[in-house]
C-alpha positions as CSV (number, residue, x, y, z in Angstrom):
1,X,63.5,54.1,182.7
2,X,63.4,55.8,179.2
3,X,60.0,56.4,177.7
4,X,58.1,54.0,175.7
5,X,60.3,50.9,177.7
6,X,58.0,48.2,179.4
7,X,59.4,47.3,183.0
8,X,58.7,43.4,183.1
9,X,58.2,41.9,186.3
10,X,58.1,38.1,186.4
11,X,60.2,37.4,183.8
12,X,60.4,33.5,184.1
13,X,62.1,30.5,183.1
14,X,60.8,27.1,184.2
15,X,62.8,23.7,183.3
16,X,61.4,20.6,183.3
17,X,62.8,17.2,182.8
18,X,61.5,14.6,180.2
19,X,60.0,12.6,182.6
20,X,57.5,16.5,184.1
21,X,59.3,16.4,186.6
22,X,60.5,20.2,187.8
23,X,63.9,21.0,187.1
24,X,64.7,24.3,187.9
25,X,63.5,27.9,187.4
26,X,65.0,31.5,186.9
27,X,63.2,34.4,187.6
28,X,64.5,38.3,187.0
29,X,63.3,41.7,185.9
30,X,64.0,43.3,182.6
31,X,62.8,46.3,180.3
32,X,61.1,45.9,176.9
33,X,60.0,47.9,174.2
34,X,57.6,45.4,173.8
35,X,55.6,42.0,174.4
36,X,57.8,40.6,171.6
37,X,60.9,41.9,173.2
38,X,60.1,40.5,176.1
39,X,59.1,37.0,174.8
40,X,62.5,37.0,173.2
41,X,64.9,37.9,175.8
42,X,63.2,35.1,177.8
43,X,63.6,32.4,175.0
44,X,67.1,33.8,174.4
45,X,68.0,34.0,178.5
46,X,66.3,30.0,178.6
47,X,68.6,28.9,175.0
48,X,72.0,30.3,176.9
49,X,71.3,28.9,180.3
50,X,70.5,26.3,178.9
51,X,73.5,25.9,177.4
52,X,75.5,27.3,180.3
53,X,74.5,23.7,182.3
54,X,74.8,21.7,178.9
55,X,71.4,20.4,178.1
56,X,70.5,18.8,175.1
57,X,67.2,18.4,173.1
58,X,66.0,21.0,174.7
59,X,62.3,22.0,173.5
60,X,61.8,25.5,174.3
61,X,58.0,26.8,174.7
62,X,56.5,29.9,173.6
63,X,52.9,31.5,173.9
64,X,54.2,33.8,171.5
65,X,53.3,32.6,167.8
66,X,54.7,35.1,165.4
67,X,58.2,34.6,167.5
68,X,58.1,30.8,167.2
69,X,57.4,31.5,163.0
70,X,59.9,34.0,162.8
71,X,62.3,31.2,164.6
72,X,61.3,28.2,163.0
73,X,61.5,30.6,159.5
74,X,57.9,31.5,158.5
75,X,56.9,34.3,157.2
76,X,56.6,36.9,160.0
77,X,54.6,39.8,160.5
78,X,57.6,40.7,162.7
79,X,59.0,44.2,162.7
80,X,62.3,44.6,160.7
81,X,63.4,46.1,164.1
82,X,62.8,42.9,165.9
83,X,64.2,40.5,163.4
84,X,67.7,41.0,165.5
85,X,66.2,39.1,168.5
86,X,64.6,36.5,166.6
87,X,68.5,36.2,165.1
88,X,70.1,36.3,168.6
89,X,67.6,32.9,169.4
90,X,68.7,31.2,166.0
91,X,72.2,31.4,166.6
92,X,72.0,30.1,170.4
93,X,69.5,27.3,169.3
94,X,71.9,26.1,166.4
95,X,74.7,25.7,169.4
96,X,73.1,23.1,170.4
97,X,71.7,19.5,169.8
98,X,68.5,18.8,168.7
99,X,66.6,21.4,170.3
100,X,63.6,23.8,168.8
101,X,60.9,25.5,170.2
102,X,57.4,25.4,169.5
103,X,54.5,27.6,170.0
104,X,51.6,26.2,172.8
105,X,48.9,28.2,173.9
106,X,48.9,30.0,176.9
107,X,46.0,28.5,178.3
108,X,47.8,25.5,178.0
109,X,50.7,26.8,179.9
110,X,48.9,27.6,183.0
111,X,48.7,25.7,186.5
112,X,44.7,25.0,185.9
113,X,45.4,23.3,182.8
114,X,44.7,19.5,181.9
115,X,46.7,17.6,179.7
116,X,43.5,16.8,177.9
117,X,43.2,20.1,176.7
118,X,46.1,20.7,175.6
119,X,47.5,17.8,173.6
């Protein structure tokens, strides 16, 4: 592993249906230079399997704020070095229908959560 390259464990990909019920999930390794690079290979491994088993309005999640701006096209505080990956997601999110993806907190993403708290 070269130097300054994060080794992610527990890179993860959960589906769920409309209805909350559980789908599917992917799970895999992968190296990073950073959080952001990690956050965006996932969204960019969940937009092409995702279109690899032809789902439609898909809504991808992210805990990662300044990548959902830099997607949705806000300002970013994103690294000109990163702005590739944030391009990689565009181009797999305008492939297909009526998907986007939207930031939720990551308390809100955990097991212990309750709806309550997070609508």
């Amino acid at each position: 592993m070269e130097k300054g390259f994060l080794l992610c464990e527990g890179c993860r990909i959960i589906w769920y249906k409309a209805n909350r019920q559980f789908g599917a999930a992917r799970c895999w390794t992968a190296y990073a230079d950073s959080i952001i690079d990690a956050e965006a290979q996932a969204l960019s491994s969940a937009i092409l399997w995702s279109s690899q088993i032809q789902l439609q309005k898909v809504i991808y999640v992210s805990d990662n704020l300044s990548l959902v701006n830099a997607i949705n096209g806000a300002t970013s505080s994103l690294h000109w070095t990163k702005f590739s990956l944030v391009h990689n997601c565009n181009v797999g999110l305008a492939s297909l229908v009526a998907s986007c993806c939207v930031f939720v907190n990551s308390k809100c993403l955990s097991e212990t959560s309750t709806e309550k708290s997070c609508n």
